[in-house]
C-alpha positions in Angstrom: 13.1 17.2 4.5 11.0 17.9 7.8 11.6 14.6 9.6 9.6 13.5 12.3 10.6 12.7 16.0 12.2 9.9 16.4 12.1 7.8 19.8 14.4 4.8 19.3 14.5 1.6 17.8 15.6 0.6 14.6 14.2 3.8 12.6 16.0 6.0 15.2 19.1 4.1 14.5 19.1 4.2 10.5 20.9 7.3 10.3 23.9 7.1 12.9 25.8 6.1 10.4 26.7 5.7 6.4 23.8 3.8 5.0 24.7 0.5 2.7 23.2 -0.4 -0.4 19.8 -1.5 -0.5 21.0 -4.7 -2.3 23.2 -5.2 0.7 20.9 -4.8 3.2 20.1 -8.2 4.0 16.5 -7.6 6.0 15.3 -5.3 3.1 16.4 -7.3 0.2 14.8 -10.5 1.9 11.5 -9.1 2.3 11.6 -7.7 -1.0 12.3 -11.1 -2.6 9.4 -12.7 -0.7 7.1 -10.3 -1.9 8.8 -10.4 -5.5 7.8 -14.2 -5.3 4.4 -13.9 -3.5 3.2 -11.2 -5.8 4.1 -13.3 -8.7 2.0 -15.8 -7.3 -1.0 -13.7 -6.8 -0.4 -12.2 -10.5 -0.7 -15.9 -11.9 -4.0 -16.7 -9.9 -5.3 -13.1 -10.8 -5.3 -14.7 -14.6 -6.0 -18.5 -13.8 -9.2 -17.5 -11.2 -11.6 -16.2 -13.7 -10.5 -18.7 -15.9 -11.8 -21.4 -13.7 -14.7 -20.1 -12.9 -15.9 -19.5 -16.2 -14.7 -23.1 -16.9 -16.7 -24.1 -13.5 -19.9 -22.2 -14.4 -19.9 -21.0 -17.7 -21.0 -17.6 -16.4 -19.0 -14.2 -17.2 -20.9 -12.6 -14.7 -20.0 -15.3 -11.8 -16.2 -14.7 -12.8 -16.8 -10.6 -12.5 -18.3 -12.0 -9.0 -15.4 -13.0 -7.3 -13.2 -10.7 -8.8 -15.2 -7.8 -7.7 -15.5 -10.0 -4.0 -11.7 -9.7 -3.6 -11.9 -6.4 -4.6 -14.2 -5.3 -2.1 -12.6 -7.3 0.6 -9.6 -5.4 0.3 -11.1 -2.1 0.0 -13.2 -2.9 3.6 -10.0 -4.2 5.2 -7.9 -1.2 4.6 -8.5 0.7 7.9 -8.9 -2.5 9.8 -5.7 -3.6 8.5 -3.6 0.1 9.1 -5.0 -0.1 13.0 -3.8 -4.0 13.4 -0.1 -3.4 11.7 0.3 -0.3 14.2 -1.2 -2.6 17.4 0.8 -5.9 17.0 4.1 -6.9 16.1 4.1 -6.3 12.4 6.7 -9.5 11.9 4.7 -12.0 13.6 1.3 -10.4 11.9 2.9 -11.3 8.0 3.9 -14.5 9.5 0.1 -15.0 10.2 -1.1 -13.8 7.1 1.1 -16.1 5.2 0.2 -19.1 6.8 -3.3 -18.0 6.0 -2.5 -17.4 2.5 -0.7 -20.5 2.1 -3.7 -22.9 3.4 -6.7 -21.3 1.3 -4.6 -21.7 -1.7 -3.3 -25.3 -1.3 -7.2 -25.9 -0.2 -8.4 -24.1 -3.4 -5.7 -26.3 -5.8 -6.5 -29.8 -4.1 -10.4 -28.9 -4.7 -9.2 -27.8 -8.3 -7.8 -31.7 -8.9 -10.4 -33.4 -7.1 -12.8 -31.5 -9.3 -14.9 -29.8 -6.0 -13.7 -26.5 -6.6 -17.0 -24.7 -7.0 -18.3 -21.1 -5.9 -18.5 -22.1 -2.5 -15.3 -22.8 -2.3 -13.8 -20.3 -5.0 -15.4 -17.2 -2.8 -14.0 -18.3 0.5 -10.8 -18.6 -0.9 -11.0 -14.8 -2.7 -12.4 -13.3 0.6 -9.8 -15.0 3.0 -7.0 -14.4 0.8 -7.7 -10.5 -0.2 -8.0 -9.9 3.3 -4.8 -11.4 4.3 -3.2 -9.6 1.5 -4.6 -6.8 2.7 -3.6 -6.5 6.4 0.0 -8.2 5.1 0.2 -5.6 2.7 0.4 -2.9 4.8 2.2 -4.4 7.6 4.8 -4.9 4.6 4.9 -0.8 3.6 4.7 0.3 7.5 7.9 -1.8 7.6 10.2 -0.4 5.3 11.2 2.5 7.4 12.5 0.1 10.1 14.9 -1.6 7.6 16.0 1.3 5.5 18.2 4.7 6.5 15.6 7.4 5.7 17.5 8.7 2.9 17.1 5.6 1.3 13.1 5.7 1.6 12.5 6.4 -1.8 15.3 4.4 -3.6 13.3 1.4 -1.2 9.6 2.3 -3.0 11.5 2.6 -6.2 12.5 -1.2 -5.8 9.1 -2.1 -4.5 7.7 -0.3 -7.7 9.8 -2.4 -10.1 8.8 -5.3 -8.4 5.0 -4.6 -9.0 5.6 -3.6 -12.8 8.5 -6.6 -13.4 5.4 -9.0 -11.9 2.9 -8.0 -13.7 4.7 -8.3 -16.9 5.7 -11.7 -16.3 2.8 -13.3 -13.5 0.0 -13.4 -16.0 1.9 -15.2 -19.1 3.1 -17.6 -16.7 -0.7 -17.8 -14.6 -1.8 -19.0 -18.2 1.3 -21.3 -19.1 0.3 -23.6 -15.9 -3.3 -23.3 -16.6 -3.0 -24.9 -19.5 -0.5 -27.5 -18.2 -2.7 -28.3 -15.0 -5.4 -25.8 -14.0 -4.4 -26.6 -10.6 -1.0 -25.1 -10.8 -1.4 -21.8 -10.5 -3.2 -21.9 -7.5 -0.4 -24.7 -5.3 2.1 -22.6 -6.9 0.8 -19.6 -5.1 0.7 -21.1 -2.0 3.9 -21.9 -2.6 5.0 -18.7 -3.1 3.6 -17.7 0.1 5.7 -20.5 2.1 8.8 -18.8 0.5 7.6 -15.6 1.7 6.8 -16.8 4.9 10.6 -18.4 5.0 11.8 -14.9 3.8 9.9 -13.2 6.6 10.9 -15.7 8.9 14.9 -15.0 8.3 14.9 -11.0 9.2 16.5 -10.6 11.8 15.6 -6.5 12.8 12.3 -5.6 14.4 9.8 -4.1 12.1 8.5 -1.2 14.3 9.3 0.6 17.0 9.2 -0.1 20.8 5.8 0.5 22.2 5.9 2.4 25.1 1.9 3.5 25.5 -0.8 1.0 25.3 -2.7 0.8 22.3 -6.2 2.8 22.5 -9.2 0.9 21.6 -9.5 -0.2 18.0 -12.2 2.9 17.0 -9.9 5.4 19.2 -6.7 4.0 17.3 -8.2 4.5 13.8 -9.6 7.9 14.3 -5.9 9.0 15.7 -4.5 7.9 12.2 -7.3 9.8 10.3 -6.5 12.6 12.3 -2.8 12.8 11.8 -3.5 12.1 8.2 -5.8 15.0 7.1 -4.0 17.1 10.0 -0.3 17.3 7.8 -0.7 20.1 5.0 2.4 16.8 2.6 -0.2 13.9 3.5 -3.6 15.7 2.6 -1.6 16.9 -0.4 -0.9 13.2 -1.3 -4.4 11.8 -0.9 -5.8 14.7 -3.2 -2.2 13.4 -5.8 -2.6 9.7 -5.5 -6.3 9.2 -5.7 -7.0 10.8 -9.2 -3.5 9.3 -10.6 -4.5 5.6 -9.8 -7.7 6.5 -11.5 -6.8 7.8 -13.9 -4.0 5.3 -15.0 -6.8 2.6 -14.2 -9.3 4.4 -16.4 -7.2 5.3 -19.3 -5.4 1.5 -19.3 -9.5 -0.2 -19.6 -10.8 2.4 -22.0 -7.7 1.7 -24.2 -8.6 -2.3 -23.9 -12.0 -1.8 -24.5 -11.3 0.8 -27.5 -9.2 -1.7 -28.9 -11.2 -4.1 -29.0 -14.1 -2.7 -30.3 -12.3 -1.2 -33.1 -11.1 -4.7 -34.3 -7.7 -5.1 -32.7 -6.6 -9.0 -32.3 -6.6 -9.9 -28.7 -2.8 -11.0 -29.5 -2.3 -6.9 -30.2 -4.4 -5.9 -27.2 -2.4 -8.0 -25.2 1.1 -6.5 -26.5 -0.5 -2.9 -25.7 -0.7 -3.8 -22.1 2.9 -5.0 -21.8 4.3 -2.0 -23.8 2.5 -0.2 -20.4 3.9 -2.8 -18.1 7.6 -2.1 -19.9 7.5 1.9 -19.0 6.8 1.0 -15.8 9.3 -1.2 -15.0 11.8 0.9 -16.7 10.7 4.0 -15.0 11.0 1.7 -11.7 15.0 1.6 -12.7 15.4 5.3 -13.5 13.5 6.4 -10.5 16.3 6.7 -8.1 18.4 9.1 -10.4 15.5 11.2 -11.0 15.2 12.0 -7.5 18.7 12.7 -7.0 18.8 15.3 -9.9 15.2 16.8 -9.0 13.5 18.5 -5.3 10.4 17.3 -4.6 8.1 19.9 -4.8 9.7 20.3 -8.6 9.4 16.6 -9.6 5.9 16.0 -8.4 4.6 19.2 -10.4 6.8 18.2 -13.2 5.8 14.8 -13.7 1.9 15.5 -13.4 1.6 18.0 -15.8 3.6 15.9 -18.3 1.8 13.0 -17.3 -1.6 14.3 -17.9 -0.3 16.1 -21.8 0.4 12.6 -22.5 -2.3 10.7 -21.8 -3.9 13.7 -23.7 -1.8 12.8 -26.8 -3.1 9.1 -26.0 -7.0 9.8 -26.6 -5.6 11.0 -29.9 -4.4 7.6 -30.6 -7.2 5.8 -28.8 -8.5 3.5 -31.9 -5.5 2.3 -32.9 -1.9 0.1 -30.8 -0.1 2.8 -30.5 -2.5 4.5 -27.9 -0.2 2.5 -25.5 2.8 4.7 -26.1 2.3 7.8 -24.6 0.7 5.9 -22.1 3.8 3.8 -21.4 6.2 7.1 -21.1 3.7 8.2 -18.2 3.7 5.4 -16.9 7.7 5.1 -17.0 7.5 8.8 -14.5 5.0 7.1 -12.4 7.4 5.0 -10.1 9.6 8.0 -9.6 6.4 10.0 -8.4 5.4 7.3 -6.4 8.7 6.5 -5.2 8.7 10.8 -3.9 5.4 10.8 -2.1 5.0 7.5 -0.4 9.0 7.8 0.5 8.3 11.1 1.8 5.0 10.0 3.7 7.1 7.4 5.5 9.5 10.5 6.5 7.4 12.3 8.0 4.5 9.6 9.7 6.2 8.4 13.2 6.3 4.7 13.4 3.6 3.9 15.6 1.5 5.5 13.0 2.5 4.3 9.9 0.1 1.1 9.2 -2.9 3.6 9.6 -1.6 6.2 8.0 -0.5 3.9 4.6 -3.8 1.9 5.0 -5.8 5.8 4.8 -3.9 6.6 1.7 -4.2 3.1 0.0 -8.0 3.0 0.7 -8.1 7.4 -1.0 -6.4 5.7 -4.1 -7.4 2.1 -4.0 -11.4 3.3 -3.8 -11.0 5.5 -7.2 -9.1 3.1 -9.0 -11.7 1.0 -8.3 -14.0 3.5 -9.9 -12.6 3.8 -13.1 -13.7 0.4 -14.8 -17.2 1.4 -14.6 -16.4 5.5 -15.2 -14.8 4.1 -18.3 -17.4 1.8 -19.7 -19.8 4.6 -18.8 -18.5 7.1 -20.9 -17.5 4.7 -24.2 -20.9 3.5 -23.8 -22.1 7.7 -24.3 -18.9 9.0 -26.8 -16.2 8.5 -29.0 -13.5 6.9 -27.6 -11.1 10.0 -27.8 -13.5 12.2 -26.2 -14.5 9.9 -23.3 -10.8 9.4 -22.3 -10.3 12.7 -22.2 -11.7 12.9 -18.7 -8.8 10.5 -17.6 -6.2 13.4 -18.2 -8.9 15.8 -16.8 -8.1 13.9 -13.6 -4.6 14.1 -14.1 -4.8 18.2 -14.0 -6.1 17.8 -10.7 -3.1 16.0 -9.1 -1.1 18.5 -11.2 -2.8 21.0 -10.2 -2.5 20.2 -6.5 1.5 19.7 -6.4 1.8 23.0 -8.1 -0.5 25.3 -5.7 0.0 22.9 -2.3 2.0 24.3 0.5 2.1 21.3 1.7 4.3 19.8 -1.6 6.3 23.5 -1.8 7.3 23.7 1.6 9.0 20.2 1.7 12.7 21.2 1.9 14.9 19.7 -0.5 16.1 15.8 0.1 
């Protein structure tokens, strides 16, 4: 693996010695159980939200309103976020964000049970909170090379992988379960999962970055060094081109199947258990990820896991009218942590430290920005053909991520981990 210079500090430090297991890294494993239980929060609320509003308003539209509000938010703060986790002490900045988090939400479930919780209090609440997620999620991923041995970079985005697919399996039953009990729920019990996250943060004891020894260049200066450094490494350019039509086309392929389903006359109930057998290969995947890597180079997995991720989601457009269009999809799913876990644990690698907020916040916006594309690309082409033929664009997509790890110098130059 090319690894980057390092100048001190805890990342310079990682490797002097025999690395312990993640589960026994104490700073690691507490920041990952503070996300585990923060993200579980935010996958409850990402259920209960439109929920209340279309109790609040009546109005489907209004509910696609805030979602898309968050949405946007995020997408806007991305850069911001990358330039403000590289400027400040990344600790102290999640801190901030919690504390954010934490009021909005308790705010949002008082107004919820004193029955004031309208829009112009909902979409404060979405904006405020989707931009704090935002900056604290990418102080959180600029973090993990400080608290891990860089051998053990992509066994740590394995575990953070698992964690997104084990939430999501289990955040929106339970979102609805306390809905139903008390529609304020959901929202207090995120904030309260953001006050364990803060007390998680709170407790690690290494420093999350680097020492600075420059001062910081002026916000515009700072972000157009990180885009620079970005589309300047041949591995990194490679990624964007990889990551972007992945997360679209996962995105794509995982609403046309809902809306296919639907429209073919599928109980919700069914619908619903498509969308966890997905969830399931993920989180699986998540597990096996680390043994993959050992057994495969890079350069080999990543073209590997492309091309057979794109022939399955081919076989799943053959499939597309009936449950079992969720299959195939789950057993790409189940490679996709291990791809993931390869190219964002090699990004951390090779970005230096003082770089890394902008350089994850470039990448998440590249793949962030198309997956956000693919509800409407979807609905688009189902409105236009047959379900089967307008999902075929999906592993279309896929070819091009394939594609790129095969021919990339940047991917087939990256010596073996």
């Amino acid at each position: 693996m090319t690894r980057p210079p390092l100048s001190g500090g805890v990342a310079g430090t990682a490797d002097a010695g025999p690395a312990p297991s993640l589960w026994r890294n104490r700073d690691f494993t507490l920041l990952w159980t503070g996300q585990c239980l923060s993200d579980l929060g935010g996958a409850m609320v990402d259920l209960a939200l439109p929920l209340l509003v279309l109790q609040q308003t009546g109005s489907p539209a209004r509910a696609g309103l805030v979602g898309t509000a968050g949405l946007v938010t995020t997408l806007v703060c991305r850069l911001p976020a990358g330039v403000l986790a590289d400027r400040f002490d990344r600790r102290r900045l999640m801190i901030a964000c919690d504390a954010l988090r934490i009021a909005v939400y308790a705010l949002l479930g008082i107004a919820v049970v004193t029955d004031t919780a309208g829009l112009p209090v909902i979409l404060p609440v979405v904006v405020v909170g989707a931009a704090a997620t935002a900056v604290f999620s990418t102080a959180e991923h600029a973090s993990v090379r400080s608290l891990v041995g860089l051998d053990q970079l992509t066994s740590a985005v394995a575990r953070n992988e698992a964690r997104t697919y084990g939430v999501s399996l289990a955040g929106p039953p339970l979102g609805g379960l306390l809905f139903g009990i008390g529609r304020s729920l959901p929202f207090l019990g995120n904030a309260l999962s953001f006050a364990l996250s803060l007390v998680a943060v709170l407790r690690i004891r290494r420093p999350l970055q680097e020492t600075r020894r420059e001062a910081a260049a002026p916000a515009g200066a700072s972000a157009a060094e990180g885009l620079r450094f970005l589309l300047g490494h041949p591995f990194l350019r490679a990624l964007l081109v990889i990551a972007a039509p992945l997360n679209m086309a996962f995105t794509g392929m995982l609403f046309a199947m809902t809306l296919a389903l639907r429209r073919a006359g599928v109980p919700p109930f069914l619908v619903g258990v498509a969308g966890t057998v997905f969830a399931l290969g993920g989180l699986l995947g998540a597990f096996a990820a680390p043994a993959l890597q050992r057994r495969l180079r890079l350069p080999v997995l990543l073209t590997l896991l492309c091309w057979v991720t794109a022939a399955l989601m081919a076989v799943s457009t053959l499939l597309a009218d009936t449950v079992l269009a969720a299959v195939p999809l789950a057993a790409a799913a189940f490679l996709g942590p291990t791809a993931n876990a390869a190219l964002f644990g090699h990004q951390a690698a090779v970005t230096p430290d003082h770089l890394q907020g902008r350089v994850v916040s470039g990448v998440l916006l590249a793949a962030g920005s198309a997956a956000a594309l693919a509800p409407a690309l979807a609905g688009a082409l189902l409105a236009r053909w047959s379900p089967g033929a307008a999902m075929l664009v999906f592993p279309a997509l896929v070819v091009v991520a394939a594609t790129t790890a095969t021919l990339s110098k940047g991917i087939r130059t990256v010596a073996a981990r």
